[in-house]
C-alpha positions in Angstrom: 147.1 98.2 117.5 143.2 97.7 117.9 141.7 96.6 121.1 140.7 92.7 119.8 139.0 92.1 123.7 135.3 92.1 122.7 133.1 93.6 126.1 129.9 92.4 126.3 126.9 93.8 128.5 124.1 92.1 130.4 121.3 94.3 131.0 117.7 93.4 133.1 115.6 95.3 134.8 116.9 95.4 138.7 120.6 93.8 138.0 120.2 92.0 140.9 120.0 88.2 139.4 119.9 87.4 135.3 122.3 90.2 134.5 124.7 89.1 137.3 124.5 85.2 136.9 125.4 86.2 133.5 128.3 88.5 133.9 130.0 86.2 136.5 129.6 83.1 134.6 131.4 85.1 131.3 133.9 86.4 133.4 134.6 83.4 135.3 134.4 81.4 131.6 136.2 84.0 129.6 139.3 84.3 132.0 140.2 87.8 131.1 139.4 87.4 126.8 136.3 89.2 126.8 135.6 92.2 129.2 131.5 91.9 131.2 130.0 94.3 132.4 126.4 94.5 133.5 123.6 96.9 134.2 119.9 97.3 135.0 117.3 99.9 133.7 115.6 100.3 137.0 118.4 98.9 139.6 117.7 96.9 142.8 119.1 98.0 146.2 120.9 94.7 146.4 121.6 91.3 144.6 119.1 89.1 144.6 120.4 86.5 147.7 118.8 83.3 146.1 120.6 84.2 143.1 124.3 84.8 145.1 123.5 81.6 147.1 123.1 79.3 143.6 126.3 81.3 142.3 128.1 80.2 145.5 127.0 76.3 145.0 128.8 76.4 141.6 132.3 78.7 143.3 131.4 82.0 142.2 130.8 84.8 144.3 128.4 87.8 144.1 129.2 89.2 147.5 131.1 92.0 146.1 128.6 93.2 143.2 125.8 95.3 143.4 123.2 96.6 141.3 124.3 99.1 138.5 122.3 101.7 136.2 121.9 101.1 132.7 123.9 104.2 131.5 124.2 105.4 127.3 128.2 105.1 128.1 127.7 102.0 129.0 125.5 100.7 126.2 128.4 103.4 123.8 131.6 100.7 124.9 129.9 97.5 124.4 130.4 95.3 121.4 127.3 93.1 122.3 124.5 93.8 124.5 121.9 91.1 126.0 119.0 91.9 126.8 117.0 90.3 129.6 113.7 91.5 129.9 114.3 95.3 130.0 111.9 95.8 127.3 112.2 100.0 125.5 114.4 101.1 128.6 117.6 99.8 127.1 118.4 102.3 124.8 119.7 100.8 121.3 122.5 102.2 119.5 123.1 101.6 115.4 126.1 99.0 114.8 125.7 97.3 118.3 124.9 93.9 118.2 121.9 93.0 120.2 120.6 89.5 121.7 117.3 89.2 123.7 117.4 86.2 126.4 114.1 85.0 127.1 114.7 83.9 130.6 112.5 83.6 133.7 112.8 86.7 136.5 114.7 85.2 139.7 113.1 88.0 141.8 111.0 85.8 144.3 112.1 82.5 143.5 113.8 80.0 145.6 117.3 78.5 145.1 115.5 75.5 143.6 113.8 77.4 140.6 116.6 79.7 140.5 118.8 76.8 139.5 117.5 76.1 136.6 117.3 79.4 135.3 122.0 80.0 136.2 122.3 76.5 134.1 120.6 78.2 131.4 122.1 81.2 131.3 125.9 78.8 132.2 125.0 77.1 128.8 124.3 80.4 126.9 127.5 82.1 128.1 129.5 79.2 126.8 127.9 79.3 123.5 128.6 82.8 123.3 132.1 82.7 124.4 132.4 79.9 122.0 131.5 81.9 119.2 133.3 85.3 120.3 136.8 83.6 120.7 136.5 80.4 118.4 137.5 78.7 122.0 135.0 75.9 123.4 134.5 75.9 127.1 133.9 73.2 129.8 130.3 72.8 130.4 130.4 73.8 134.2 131.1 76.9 135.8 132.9 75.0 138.5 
């Protein structure tokens, strides 16, 4: 039988905030029907801490995660990949599907304009999840 769990992958830059927000909020929303995974083209050292701390407010925790490389194996086992301001370093692969995010870098912002930015993403994930398992979602992480 076919493996009907789609995996999606988060890719930015450092993987230190966007990507990570992301992939927590699918997991945490998707409760084991979609497989997340994330990466980053250039990775950080570390998550970004503004971004664990505003992921802690809402019950989720980053403490664990760190910063991956974007790898073509990766990008190979995906069934969707969003992109998040990675520009031509994420490589792109014929019969992938492909979303852009246009959201703000959370490298150097505080909690308070990092906020913002994990309820966008929160409402995204949702609408994606929505659409890859027909099954609406709550409209908080928490």
């Amino acid at each position: 039988m076919a493996d009907s769990v789609p995996e999606v992958l988060f890719v930015c830059v450092h993987n230190a905030g966007r990507s990570q927000m992301a992939a927590a909020l699918l997991d945490h929303h998707a409760n084991g029907a979609v497989r997340v995974t994330s990466a980053g083209s250039a990775p950080a050292d570390s998550i970004n801490p503004a971004a664990q701390e505003v992921m802690a407010e809402i019950g989720l925790n980053l403490d664990t995660e760190f910063p991956k490389r974007l790898t073509t194996e990766v990008v190979e086992a995906a069934d969707v990949v969003i992109t998040m301001g990675c520009g031509d370093a994420c490589p792109v692969f014929p019969g992938k599907r492909y979303l852009d995010w246009q959201l703000s870098d959370p490298s150097g912002k505080t909690t308070e304009e990092i906020r913002p930015i994990r309820d966008d993403i929160d409402a995204r994930v949702r609408d994606l999840l929505t659409e890859l398992t027909g099954t609406p979602t709550k409209s908080r992480a928490s």
